[in-house]
C-alpha positions in Angstrom: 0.0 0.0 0.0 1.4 3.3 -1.0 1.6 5.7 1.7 3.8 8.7 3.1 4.4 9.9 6.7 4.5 14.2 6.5 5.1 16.2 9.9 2.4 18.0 12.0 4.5 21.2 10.7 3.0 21.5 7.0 0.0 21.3 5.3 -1.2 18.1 3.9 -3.8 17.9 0.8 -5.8 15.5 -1.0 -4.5 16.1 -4.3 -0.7 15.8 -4.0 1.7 13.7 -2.5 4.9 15.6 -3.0 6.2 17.6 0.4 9.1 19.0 1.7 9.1 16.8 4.7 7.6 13.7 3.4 9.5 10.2 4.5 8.1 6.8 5.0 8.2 6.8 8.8 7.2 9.1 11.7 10.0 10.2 13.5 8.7 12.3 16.7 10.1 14.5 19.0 8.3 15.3 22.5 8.6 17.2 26.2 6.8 15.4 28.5 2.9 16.7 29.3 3.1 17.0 25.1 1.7 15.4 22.3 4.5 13.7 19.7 2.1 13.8 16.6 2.4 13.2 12.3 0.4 12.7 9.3 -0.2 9.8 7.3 -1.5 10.0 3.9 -2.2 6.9 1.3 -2.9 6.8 -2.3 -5.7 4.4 -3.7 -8.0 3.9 -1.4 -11.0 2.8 -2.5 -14.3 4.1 -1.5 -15.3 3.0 2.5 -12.4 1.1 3.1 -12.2 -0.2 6.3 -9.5 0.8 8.5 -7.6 -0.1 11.8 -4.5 0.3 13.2 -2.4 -1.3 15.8 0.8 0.2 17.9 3.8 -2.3 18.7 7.1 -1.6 20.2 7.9 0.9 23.0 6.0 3.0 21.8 3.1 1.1 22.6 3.4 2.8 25.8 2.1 5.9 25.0 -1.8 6.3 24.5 -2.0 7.1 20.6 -5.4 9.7 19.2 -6.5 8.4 16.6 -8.3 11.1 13.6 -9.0 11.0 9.8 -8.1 14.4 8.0 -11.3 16.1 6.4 -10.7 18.0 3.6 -12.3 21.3 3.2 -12.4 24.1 0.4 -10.6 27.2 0.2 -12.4 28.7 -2.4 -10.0 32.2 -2.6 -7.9 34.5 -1.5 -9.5 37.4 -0.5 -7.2 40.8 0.0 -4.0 39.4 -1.7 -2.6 40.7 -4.7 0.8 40.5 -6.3 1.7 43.5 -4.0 0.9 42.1 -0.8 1.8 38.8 -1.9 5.0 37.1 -0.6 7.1 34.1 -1.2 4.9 31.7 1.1 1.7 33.6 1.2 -0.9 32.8 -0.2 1.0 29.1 0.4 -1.0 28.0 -3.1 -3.5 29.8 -5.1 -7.0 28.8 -4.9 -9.8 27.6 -5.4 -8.3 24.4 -3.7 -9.1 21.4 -0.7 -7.3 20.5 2.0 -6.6 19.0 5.2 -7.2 21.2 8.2 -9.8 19.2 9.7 -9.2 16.4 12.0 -12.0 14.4 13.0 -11.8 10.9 15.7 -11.0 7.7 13.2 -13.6 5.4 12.5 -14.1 2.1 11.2 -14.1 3.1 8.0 -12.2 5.7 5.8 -13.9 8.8 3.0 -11.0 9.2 0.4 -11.0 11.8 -1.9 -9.7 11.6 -5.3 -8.4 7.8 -3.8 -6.2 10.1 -1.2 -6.8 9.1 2.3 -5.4 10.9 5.5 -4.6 10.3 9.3 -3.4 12.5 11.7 -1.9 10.1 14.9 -1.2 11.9 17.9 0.7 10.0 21.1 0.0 11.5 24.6 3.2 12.3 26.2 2.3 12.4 30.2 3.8 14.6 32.9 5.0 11.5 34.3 7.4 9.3 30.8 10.7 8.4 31.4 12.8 10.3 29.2 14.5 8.1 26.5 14.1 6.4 23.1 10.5 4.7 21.8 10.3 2.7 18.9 8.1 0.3 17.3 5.6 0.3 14.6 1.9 1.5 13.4 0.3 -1.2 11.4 -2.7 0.2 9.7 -4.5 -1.9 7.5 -6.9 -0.4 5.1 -9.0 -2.6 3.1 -6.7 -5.9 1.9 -3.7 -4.0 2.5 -1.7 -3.3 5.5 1.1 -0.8 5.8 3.7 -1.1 8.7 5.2 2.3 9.5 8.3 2.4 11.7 7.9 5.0 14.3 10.8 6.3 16.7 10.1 8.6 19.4 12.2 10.8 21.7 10.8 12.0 24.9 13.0 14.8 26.3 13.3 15.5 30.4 11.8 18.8 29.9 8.0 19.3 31.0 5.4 21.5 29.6 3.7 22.8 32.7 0.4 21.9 32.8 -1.4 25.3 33.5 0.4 27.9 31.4 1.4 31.4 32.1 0.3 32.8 28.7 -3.4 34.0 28.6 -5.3 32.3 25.8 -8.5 33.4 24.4 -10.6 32.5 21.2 -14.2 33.8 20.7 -16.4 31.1 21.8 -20.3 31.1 20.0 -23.1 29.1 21.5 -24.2 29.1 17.6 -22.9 25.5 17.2 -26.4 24.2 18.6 -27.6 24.8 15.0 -25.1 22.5 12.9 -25.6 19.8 15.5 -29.4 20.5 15.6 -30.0 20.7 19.4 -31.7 22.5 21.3 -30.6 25.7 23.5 -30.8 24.7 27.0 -30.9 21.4 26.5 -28.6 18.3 28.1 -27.5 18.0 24.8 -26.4 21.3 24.2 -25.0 21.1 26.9 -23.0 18.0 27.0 -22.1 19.3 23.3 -21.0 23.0 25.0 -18.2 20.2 27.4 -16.7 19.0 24.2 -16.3 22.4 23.0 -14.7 23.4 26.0 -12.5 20.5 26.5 -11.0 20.7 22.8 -10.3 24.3 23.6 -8.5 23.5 26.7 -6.4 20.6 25.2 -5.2 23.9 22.8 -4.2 25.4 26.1 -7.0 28.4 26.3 -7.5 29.4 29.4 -10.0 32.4 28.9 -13.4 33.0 27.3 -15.4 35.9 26.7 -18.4 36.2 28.7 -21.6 38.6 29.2 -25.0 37.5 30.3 -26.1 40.7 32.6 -29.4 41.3 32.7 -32.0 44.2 33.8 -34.3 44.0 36.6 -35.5 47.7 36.5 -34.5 51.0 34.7 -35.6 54.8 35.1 -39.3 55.7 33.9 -39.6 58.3 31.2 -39.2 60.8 33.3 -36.4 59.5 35.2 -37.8 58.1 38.2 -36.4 55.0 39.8 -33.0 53.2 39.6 -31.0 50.5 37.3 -31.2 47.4 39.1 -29.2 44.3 37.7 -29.2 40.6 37.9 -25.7 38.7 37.3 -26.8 35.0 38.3 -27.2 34.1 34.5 -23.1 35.5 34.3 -22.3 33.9 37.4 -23.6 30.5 36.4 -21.5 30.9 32.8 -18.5 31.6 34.6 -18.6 28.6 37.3 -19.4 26.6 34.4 -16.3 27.9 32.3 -14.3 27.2 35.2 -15.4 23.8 36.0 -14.0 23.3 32.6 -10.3 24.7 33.4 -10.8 28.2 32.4 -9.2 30.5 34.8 -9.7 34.5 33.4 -12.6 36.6 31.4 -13.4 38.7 29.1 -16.5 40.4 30.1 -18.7 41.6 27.2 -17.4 45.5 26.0 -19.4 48.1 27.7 -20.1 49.8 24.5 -20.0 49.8 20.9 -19.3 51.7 17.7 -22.1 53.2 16.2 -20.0 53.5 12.4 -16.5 52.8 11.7 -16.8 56.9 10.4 -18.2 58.5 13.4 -17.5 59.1 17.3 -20.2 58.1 19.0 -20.0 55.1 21.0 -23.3 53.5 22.2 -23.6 51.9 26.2 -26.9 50.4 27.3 -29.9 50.8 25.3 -28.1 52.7 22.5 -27.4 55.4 24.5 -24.7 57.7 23.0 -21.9 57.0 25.3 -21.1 61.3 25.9 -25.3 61.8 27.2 -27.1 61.7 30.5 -28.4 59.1 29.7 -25.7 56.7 29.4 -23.8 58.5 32.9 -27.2 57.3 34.6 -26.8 53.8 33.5 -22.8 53.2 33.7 -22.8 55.2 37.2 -25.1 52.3 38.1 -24.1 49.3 36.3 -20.3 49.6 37.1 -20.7 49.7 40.3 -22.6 47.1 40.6 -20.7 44.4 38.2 -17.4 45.8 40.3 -19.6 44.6 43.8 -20.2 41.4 42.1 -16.8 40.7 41.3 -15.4 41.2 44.7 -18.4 39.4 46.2 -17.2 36.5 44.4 -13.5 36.9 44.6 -13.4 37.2 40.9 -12.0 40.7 40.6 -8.1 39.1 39.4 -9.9 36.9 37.1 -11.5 39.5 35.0 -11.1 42.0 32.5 -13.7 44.1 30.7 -13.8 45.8 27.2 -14.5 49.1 27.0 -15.2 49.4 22.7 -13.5 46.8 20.5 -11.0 48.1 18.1 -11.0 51.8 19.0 -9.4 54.0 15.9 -9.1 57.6 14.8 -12.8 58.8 14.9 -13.9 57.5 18.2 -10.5 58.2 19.8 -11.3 60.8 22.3 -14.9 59.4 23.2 -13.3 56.2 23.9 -10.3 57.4 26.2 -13.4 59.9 28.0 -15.3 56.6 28.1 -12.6 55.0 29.7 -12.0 57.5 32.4 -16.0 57.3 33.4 -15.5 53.7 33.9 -12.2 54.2 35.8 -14.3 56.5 38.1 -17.2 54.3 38.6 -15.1 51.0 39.2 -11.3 51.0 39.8 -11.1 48.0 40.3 -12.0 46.9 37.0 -8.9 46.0 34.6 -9.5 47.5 31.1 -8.7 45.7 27.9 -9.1 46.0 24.3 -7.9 45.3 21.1 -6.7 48.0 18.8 -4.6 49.7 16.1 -1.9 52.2 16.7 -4.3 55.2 17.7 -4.5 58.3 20.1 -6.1 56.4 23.3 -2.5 56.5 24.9 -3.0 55.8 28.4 -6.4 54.7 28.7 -6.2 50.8 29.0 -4.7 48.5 31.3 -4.2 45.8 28.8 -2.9 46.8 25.3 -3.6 44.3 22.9 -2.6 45.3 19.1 -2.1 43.7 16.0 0.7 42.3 15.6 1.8 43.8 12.5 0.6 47.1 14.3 2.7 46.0 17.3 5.7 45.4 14.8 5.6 48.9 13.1 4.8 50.9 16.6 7.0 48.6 19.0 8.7 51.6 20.6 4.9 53.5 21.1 3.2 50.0 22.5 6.8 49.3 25.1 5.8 52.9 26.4 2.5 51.8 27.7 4.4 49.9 29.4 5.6 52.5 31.9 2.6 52.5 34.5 2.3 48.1 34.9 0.3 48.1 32.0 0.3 44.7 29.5 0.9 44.3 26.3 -0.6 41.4 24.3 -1.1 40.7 20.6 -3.8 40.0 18.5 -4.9 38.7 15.0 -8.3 38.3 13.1 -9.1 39.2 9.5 -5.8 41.4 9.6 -2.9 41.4 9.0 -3.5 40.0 5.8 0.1 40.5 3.3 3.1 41.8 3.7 4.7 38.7 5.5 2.5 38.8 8.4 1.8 35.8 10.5 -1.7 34.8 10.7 -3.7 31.4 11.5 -5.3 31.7 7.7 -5.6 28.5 5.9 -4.0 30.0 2.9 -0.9 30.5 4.9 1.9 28.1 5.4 0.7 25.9 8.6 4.1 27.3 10.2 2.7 30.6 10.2 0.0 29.6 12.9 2.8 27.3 15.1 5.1 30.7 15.0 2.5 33.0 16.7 3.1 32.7 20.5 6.9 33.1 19.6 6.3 36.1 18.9 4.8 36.6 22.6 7.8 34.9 23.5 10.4 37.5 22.0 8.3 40.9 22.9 7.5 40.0 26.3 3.3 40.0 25.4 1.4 37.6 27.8 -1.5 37.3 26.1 -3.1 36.0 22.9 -7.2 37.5 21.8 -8.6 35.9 18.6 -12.6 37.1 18.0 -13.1 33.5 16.4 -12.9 29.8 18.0 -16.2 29.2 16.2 -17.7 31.9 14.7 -19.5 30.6 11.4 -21.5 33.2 10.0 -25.0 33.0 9.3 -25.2 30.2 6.4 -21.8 29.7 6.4 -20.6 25.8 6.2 -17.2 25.6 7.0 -16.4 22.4 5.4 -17.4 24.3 2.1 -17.0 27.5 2.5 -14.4 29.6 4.5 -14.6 32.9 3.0 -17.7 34.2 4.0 -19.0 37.8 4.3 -18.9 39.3 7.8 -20.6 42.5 8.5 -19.2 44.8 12.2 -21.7 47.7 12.6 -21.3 49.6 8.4 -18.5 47.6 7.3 -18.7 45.1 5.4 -16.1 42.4 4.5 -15.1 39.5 2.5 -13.0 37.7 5.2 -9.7 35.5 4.7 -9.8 31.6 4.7 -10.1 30.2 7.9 -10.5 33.5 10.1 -14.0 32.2 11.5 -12.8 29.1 13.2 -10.4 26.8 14.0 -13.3 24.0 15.5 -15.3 22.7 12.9 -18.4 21.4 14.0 -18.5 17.6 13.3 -21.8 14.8 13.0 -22.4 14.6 17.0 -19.4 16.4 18.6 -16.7 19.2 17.7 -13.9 18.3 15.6 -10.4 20.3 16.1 -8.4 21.8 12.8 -4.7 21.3 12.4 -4.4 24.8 13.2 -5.7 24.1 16.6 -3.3 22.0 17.1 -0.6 24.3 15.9 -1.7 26.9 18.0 -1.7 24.1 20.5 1.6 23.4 20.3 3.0 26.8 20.0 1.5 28.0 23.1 3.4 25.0 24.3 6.5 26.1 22.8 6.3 29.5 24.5 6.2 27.9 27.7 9.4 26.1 27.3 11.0 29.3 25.9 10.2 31.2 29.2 11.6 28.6 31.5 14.7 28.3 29.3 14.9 32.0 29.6 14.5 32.5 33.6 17.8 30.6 33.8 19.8 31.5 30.4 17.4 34.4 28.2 20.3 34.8 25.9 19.9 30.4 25.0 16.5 31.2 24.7 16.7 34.2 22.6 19.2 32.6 20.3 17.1 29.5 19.4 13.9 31.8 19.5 15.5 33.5 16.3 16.3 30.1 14.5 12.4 30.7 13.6 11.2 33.8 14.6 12.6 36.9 14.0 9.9 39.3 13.9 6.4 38.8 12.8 6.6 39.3 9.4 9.9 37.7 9.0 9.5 33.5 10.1 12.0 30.6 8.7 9.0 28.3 7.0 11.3 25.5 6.4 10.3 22.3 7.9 13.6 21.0 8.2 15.1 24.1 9.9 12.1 24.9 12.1 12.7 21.2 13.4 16.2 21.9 14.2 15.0 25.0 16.0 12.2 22.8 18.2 14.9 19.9 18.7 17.1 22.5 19.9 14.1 23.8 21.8 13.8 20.5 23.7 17.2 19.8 24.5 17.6 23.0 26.1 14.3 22.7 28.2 15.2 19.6 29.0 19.1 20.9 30.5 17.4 22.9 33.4 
């Protein structure tokens, strides 16, 4: 049977069988509290093949995940052009298919074009003896069986198990319509568990969160008070935290009400600058502030104040800032953003990363009062070399993002989209979908609403999940190489990562750079 082994560190398709890093055996390389993980694809397979496969050797010792790759469409490349356009990205020109989705193997396998694909993963725990594994996967498919030699090294080094970077991708309770249950149901959710549990095998550890709702407001003519119940929040939160997660985003307290104009809108639409809204945030800020400390949550959250402030609502949104600093101190403010005039106003700067790149010295300034600094990506940066999770980009471009947080010293990661579809949107078909944020409208980038597809019966994680995954693992390792040696630590951070828009995307090399990675980690 004619197969070949490709790592977990480049993209795999259905209609080609020629890669960079392709061999005919896995050869893995794993800290302990890790996965060691590779691809498998085979040519010929006929329709509904049966398939099962059997671990022997050493390596046996080590609980193996099992999945079949899904291919899914990229149907284009919206916002590059030849002068965006780099060597690697777009990493091939579409309309094309391919392998980002990983769903749990079954008996049987769904080639496409006779091109069949697995994606093994071995569980590494806390607790492996360091050494050399070998053995072999036998996987039989159909008549045919193929016996793949597999060596593994597990290193000393440990990936702790409760990381220091914060984590968050936008979670949507929209999946309960491609699984066709019911809101509020036990199936929805036991669904919501697997969700969250695929989300904290990636290593999030925050989720955005509202729920807030209004007992009593002010008559027309202003008479009586804003009264607020937070037991629907307070029930989301325990539940998120039964689940692992430790930190929250609390729902922004206003919006934009155009991407041309000033005004931001709190409440019930209320222009953010009016009587109106003063009476409602001198109330509800309070209020949320009480709850927090009631609840011993105040270190655990932060609260946006309007998403993606930029030139024309600049000065409401640093005014709307100080009104909430007024009404609850204790509240820690964050938001994503561009390089724009709200200096001072946050406690938590999180830009783009290309932003972050251009305006390093203006973002390190913020730094000058305790303030953060993380890093974000969504449907930007899109060209110029930037490093994205887009599924038109090499896969290396998603495993290279929290080394980025690594090298700048930014301890924490936002993404809007975990799984995001948008309305009508089927991700296995269709990943470039229009997405509309108050006027704007947009065309959006392969891949930029979701890295959890939502499989027959339960979630199913994407490659770049596990990317994502295993850089956030990677960062880790850097910062405990660095709090004994930060120049060994800088040095091999540099065999792939230089700045964001400047990554090394060859396999080979970028495994030198992770073995060296290991070994290092593993010398502590």
């Amino acid at each position: 049977m004619r197969y070949i082994t490709v790592k977990d560190t480049e993209w795999t398709y259905p209609d080609r069988l020629d890669y960079a890093s392709a061999g005919d055996r896995l050869t893995l390389h794993s800290a302990r509290g890790s996965y060691a993980a590779g691809q498998i694809l085979f040519a010929d397979v006929p329709a509904h093949a049966a398939v099962s496969i059997h671990v022997s050797g050493s390596v046996s010792d080590f609980e193996l995940e099992k999945y079949e790759l899904v291919p899914v469409m990229v149907e284009s490349n919206p916002g590059m052009n030849p002068g965006n356009s780099t060597e690697h990205t777009p990493v091939r020109k579409a309309p094309y298919r391919l392998y980002d989705c990983a769903k749990p193997l079954g008996e049987t396998l769904s080639p496409e074009g006779g091109t069949a694909g697995l994606y093994l993963a071995f569980a590494v725990p806390e607790d492996a003896a360091p050494g050399n594994y070998d053995g072999l996967v036998t996987i039989t498919v159909g008549d045919e069986k193929a016996e793949i030699p597999v060596s593994l090294t597990v290193y000393k080094a440990v990936v702790p198990a409760d990381g220091s970077l914060k984590v968050i991708n936008g979670f949507w309770r929209n999946f309960e319509q491609y699984h066709g249950v019911a809101n509020g149901t036990p199936e929805a959710d036991e669904l919501e568990s697997k969700y969250l549990k695929m989300l904290r095998r990636a290593r999030q550890n925050m989720m955005y969160v509202g729920g807030v709702r209004g007992i009593t407001r002010p008559d027309e003519n202003d008479v009586g008070e804003y009264t607020f119940d937070f037991s629907p929040l307070e029930a989301i939160v325990k539940r998120y935290i039964a689940h692992g997660m430790k930190y929250f985003n609390m729902s922004s307290i206003g919006r934009r009400k155009s991407w041309k104009e000033s005004t931001i809108l709190v409440g019930d639409n209320y222009p953010a600058m009016s009587y109106e809204a003063f009476r409602f945030l001198s109330a509800y800020l309070p209020a949320f502030q009480a709850f927090l400390e009631e609840k011993g949550w105040v270190d655990r959250f932060y609260i946006g104040v309007s998403d993606e402030p930029n030139d024309a609502n600049a000065t409401e949104f640093r005014a709307l800032c100080g009104l909430v600093r007024r009404f609850a101190p204790k509240l820690r403010l964050l938001d994503a953003l561009s390089f724009v005039p709200v200096f001072g106003a946050l406690d938590v700067w999180v830009p783009l990363n290309s932003e972050y790149e251009r305006h390093r010295k203006e973002f390190e300034s913020m730094r000058i009062d305790g303030s953060e600094i993380w890093m974000y990506v969504c449907c930007g940066p899109r060209g110029e070399g930037y490093i994205n999770r887009f599924m038109d980009y090499p896969l290396l471009s998603t495993r290279y993002l929290f080394w980025g947080n690594y090298k700048y010293n930014l301890t924490g990661y936002l993404h809007w989209a975990a799984n995001c579809y948008q309305p009508g949107q089927n991700p296995f078909e269709q990943n470039c979908p229009e997405h509309r944020n108050a006027d704007a409208v947009t065309i959006l980038p392969p891949g930029d609403t979701h890295i959890i597809y939502p499989g027959k019966g339960e979630p199913w994680m994407s490659m770049r999940l596990e990317a994502q995954r295993a850089s956030a693992e990677d960062y880790e390792l850097l910062c405990m190489i660095a709090e004994h040696d930060k120049a060994k630590a800088d040095t091999i951070c540099a065999m792939g990562f230089k700045a964001f828009n400047d990554v090394e995307y060859d396999v080979h090399k970028f495994e030198q750079a992770r073995i060296a990675l290991l070994k290092a980690a593993s010398e502590i």
